[in-house]
C-alpha positions, 0 to 999 in steps of 0.5 A, a space after each residue: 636453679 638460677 635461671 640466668 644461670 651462666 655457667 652450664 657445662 654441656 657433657 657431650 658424650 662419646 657416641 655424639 662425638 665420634 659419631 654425630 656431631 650434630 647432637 652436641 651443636 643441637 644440644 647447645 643450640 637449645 641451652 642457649 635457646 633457654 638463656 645458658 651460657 655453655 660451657 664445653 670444658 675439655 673431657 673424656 669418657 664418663 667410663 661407664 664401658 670400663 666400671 660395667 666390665 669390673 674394670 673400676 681402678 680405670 673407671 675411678 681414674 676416668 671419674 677424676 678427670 670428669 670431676 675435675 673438668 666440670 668442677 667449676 659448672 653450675 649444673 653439667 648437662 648430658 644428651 643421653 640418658 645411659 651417661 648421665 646416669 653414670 655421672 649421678 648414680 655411679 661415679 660416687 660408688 667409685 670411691 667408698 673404700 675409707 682410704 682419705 683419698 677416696 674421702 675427698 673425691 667422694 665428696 667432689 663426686 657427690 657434688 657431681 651427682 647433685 649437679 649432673 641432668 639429662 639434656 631434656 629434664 633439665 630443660 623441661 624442669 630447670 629452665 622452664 622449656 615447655 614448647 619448642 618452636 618447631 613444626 613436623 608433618 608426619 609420625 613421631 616415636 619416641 623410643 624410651 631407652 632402658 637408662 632414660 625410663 628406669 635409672 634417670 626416670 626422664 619425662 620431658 621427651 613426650 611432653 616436648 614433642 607434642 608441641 611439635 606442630 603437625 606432628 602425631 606422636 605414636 606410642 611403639 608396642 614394647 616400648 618398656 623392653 630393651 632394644 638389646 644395645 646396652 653398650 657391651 652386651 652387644 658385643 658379648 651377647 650379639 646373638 641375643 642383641 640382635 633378637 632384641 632390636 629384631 622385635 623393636 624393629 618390627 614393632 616400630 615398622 607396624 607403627 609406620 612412622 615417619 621419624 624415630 628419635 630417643 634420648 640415647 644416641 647408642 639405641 638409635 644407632 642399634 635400631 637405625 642399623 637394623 633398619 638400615 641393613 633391612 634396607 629401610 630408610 626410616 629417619 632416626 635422630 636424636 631428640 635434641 637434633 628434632 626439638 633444635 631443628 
């Protein structure tokens, strides 16, 4: 990728919408910290909670409005990994039926595909980020959700959170397992979720960290909601808000 690239579009995501802004101007801080110039074109949901229900004629119309917003980025950046892996993995299966139609948008979501990165890879690998300028003194865990280690495969977190000064880095037993968010199986499977983020509670307050961050904003506020209704005031953050200080 050109590293004076000019033109990257930031997918902001809903969670980081709605619910921490902050996430979306830490995002932009470190794009252009890398030497982008972003973009914010107007969007919506990647609608991966409409394509996980069966719902795909409403994914597939959601997908048209992603493809088309983002037509004209250079690459199209998201902070979580669980959407940007429905942009890459699953936007283009939306349109394999033979209709020409669906030809040509899988071809444009192909395009997609190619173009889509987690926030943090792409700046790790396409634009050369290997320390931040950031100092933390305490204990670090990075919670590795399910998206960001087995579909999107991200590894730049660890690597840019031990340039942190001062900062020890802890690494949660269980780390592999589920903290049983997984966008609607909280909400169909409440019982079992919450048995889940349970065990990756207790986990985490036997590491007896200071701050708790992670690439999915949706498993930080499971976790950060569990903590917090345990009335403990653990610090969780987003990635992007630890790296942009």
């Amino acid at each position: 990728m050109n590293k004076s690239s000019s033109n990257i579009g930031l997918f902001v995501s809903c969670l980081a919408d709605l619910t921490r802004p902050e996430v979306g101007f830490a995002a932009v801080k470190l794009l252009e910290q890398s030497g982008c110039k972003v973009t914010i074109p107007q969007q919506t949901c990647c609608g991966q909670p409409a394509y996980n229900s069966g719902c795909k004629k409403e994914a597939k119309e959601i997908a048209k409005v992603t493809i088309d917003a983002f037509r004209t980025c250079e690459a199209v950046v998201v902070p979580s990994a669980s959407c940007a892996g429905m942009l890459k993995y699953h936007v283009k299966t939306l349109f394999e039926d033979p209709s020409k139609e669906s030809e040509k948008w899988q071809e444009e979501a192909q395009k997609l595909s190619e173009r889509t990165f987690e926030l943090t890879d792409f700046l790790y690998h396409q634009r050369d980020l290997k320390q931040v300028n950031k100092e933390f003194s305490g204990k670090i865990a990075y919670h590795e959700s399910c998206s960001a280690r087995r579909e999107m495969k991200v590894t730049a977190p660890i690597s840019l959170l031990n340039t942190i000064k001062g900062a020890e880095i802890i690494e949660l037993a269980g780390n592999e397992e589920c903290c049983g968010f997984g966008g609607l199986f909280s909400v169909k499977f409440d019982e079992i979720s919450n048995a889940m983020v349970e065990t990756k509670v207790n986990h985490i307050k036997d590491a007896n960290i200071d701050l708790l961050t992670g690439v999915d904003l949706g498993c930080l506020m499971n976790i950060g909601g569990k903590l917090a209704k345990q009335g403990n005031k653990l610090e969780v953050r987003h990635i992007a808000e630890v790296l942009a200080d």
